[in-house]
C-alpha positions in Angstrom: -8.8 -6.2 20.6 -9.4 -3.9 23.6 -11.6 -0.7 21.9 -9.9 3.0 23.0 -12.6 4.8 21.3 -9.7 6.2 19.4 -11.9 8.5 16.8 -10.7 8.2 12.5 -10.8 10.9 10.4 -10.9 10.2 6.6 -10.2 13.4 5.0 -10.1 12.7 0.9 -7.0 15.5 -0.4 -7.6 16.8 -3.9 -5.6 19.5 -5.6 -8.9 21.2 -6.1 -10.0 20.8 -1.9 -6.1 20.3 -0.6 -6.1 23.7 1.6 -9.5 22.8 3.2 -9.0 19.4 3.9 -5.1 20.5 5.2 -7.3 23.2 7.5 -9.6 20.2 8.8 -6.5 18.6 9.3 -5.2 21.1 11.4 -9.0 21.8 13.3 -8.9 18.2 14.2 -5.5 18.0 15.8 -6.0 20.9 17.4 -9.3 20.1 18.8 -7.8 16.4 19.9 -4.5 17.7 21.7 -2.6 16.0 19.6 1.4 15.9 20.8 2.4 13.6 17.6 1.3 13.7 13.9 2.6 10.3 12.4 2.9 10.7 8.4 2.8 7.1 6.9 1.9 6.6 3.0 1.2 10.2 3.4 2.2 11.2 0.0 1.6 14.8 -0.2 3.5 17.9 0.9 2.7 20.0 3.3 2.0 23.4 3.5 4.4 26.2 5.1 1.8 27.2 8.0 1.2 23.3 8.7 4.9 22.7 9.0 5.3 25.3 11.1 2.4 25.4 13.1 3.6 21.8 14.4 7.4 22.2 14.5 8.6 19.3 16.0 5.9 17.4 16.1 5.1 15.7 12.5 7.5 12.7 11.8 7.0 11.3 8.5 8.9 7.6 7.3 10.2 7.3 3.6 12.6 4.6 1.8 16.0 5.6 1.9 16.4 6.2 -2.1 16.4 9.8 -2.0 17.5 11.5 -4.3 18.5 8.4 -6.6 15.1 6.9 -7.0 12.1 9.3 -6.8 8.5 8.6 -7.8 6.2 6.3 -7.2 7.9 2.7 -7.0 11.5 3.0 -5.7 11.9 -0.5 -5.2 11.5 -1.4 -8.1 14.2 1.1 -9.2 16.3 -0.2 -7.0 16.0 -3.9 -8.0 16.2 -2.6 -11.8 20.1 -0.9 -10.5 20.8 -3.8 -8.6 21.8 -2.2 -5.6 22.9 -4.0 -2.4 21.3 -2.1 0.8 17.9 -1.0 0.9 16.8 1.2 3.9 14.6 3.9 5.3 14.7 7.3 7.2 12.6 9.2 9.8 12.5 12.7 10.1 10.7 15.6 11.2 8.4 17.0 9.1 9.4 20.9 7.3 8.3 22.6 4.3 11.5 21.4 2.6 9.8 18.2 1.3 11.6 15.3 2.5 14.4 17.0 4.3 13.9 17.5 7.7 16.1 17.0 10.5 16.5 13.3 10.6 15.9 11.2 13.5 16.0 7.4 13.0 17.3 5.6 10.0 18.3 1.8 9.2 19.4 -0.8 6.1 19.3 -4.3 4.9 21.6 -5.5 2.6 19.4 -8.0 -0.3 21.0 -9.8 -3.4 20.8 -10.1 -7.1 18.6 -13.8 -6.0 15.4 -11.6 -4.5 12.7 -10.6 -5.9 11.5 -7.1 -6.5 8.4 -8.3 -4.5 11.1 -9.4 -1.8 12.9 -5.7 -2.4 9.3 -4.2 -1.6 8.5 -6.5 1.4 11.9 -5.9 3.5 11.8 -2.5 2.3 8.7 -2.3 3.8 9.5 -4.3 7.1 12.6 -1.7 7.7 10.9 1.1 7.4 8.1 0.0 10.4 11.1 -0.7 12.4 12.4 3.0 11.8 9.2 4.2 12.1 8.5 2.7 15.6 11.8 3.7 16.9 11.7 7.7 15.7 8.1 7.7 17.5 9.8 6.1 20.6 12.8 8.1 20.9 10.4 11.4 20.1 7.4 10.4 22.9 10.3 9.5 25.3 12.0 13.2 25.2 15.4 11.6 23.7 15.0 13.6 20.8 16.2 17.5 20.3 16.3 19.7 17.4 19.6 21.1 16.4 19.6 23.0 13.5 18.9 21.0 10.5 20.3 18.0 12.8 18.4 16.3 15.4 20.5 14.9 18.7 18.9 11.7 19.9 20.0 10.4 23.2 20.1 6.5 23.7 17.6 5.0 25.9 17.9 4.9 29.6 18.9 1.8 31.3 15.7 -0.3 32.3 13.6 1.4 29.7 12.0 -0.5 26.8 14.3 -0.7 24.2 15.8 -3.2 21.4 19.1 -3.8 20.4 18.7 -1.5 17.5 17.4 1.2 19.9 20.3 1.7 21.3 
């Protein structure tokens, strides 16, 4: 693996320390130049002045059981109501916790003969996929802001894409 002195930040979030770490947060993105914040297993809200200091520019991935199944293990919701897609969603980031303008989403149908461990694992798997493709369409400028909506133009011909890029 090729090293691109890529620097990490750890920055433990407490309910006691969450506005100074969020301000670190903010110092360090700044500092970098950052044109992308990536939420992933980022399970905290943000604040009002984060969300809209960075408009635009925080995508965050979730499963796609909101509002049915909230909390900490979906999946295993899920499996418990037997249902027969499970997905996930990327959107922008606003103060309106989980509700941003949405750019990517996807499904997978499962049956009653998985597992709730297999429920977690695709679930899981889909939501990399929609991940990766929000970021792509975002970093290529095929994504626009429209209200509460997003408008996200398919990839130009000869550009990397899938065939769930579209």
């Amino acid at each position: 693996m090729v090293n691109q002195d890529i620097p990490y930040f750890c920055i433990k979030v407490t309910p006691q320390n969450k506005a100074q770490a969020e301000a670190e947060q903010m110092r360090i993105v700044q500092d970098a130049g950052a044109e992308l914040i990536v939420l992933a297993r980022y399970m905290q809200g943000l604040s009002d002045e984060m969300c809209q200091r960075f408009s635009g520019r925080i995508i965050n991935i979730h499963h796609s059981f909101l509002p049915s199944f909230k909390g900490a293990n979906p999946y295993k919701q899920a499996f418990e109501k037997g249902v027969k897609l499970i997905g996930a969603t990327s959107h922008y980031v606003t103060a309106d916790l989980d509700e941003g303008p949405i750019i990517e989403q996807d499904i997978i149908r499962v049956t009653h003969a998985q597992s709730n461990d297999d429920y977690v694992s695709l679930g899981r798997d889909v939501e990399a996929q929609v991940l990766s493709r929000a970021v792509h369409a975002h970093v290529r400028g095929r994504v626009f802001i429209n209200g509460h909506k997003t408008v996200v133009f398919p990839a130009s011909p000869g550009s990397y894409t899938s065939e769930r890029m579209g």
